[in-house]
C-alpha positions as CSV (number, residue, x, y, z in Angstrom):
1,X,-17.7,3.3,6.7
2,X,-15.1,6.3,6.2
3,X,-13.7,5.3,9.5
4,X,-12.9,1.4,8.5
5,X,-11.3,3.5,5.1
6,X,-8.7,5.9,7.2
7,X,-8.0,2.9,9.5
8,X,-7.3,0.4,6.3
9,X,-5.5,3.8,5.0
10,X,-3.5,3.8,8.2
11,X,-2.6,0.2,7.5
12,X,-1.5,0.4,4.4
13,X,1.5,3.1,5.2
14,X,2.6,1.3,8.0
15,X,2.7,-2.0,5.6
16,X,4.6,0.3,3.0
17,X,7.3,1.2,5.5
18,X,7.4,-2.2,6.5
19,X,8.2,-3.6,3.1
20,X,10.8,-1.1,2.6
21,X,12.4,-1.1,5.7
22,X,12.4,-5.5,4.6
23,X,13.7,-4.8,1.6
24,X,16.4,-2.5,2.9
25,X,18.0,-4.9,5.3
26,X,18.4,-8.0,3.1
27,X,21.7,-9.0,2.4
28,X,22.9,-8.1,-1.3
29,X,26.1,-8.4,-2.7
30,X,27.4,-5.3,-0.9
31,X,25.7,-6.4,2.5
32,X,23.2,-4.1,2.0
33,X,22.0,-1.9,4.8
34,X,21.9,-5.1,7.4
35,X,26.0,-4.4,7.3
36,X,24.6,-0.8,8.9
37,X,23.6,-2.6,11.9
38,X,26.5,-4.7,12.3
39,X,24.9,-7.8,11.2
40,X,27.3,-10.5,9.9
41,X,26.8,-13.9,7.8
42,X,27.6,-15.4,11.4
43,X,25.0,-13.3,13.7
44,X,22.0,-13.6,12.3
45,X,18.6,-13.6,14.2
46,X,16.9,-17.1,12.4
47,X,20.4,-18.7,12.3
48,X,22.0,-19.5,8.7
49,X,18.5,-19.0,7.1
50,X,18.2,-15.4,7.5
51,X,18.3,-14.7,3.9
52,X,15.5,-17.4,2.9
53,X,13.5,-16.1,5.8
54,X,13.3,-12.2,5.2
55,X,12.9,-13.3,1.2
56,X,9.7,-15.2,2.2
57,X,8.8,-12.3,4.6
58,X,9.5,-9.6,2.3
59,X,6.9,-11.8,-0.2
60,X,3.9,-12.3,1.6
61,X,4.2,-8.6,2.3
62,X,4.3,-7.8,-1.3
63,X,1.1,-9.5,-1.6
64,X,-0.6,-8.1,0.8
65,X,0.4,-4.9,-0.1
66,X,-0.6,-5.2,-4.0
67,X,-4.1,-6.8,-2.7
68,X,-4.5,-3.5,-0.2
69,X,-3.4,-1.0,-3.0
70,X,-5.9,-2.7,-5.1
71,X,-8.9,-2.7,-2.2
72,X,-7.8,0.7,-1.6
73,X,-8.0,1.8,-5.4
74,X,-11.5,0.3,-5.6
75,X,-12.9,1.7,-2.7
76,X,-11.4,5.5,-3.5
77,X,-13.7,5.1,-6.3
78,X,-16.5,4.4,-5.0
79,X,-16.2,6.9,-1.9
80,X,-15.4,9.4,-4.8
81,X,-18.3,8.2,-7.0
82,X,-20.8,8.2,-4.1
83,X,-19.8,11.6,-2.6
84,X,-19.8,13.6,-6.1
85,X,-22.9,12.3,-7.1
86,X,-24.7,13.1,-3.3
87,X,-22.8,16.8,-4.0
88,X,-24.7,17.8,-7.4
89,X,-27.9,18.9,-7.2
90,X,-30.4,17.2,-9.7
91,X,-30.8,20.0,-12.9
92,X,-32.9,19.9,-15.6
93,X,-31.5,21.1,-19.0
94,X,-32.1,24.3,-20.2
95,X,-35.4,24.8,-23.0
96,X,-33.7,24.9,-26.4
97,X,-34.4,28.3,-28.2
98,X,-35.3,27.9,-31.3
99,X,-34.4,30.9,-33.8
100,X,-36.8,31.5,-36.8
């Protein structure tokens, strides 16, 4: 089960870098980093739509990451719940002294 984690972990960064790296190139008001590349208005990859494409792309990869961070967050806690409560050894409380 720790091995479908680190893989789902593994996924995760690489869908982190990929949002950034989507919402680095879009085209703001200064170009943005798209103008890097040499990308013009005229030379774009989906034709005139570019912008409305990468928007929509740059979305559905926001919600996937927010429903993996929140996957990820949930199942932290239980690894962490499971693997502290398999490390403590069952103790029974000290007698109470009692002073007269």
């Amino acid at each position: 089960m720790t091995v479908l984690f680190y893989v789902l972990l593994m996924i995760f960064i690489l869908l982190c870098m990929l949002l950034s790296f989507s919402i680095l190139i879009q085209e703001a008001k200064s170009m943005g980093l798209g103008a890097s590349f040499g990308g013009d208005a005229g030379d774009s990859l989906f034709g005139t739509s570019t912008a409305e494409v990468l928007k929509r792309f740059t979305a559905y990869l926001s919600g996937f990451f927010l429903l993996s961070c929140l996957v990820l967050s949930l199942w932290s806690a239980a690894l962490g719940r499971s693997s502290a409560s398999s490390l403590v050894p069952p103790t029974t409380p000290p007698p109470i002294e009692e002073e007269y």
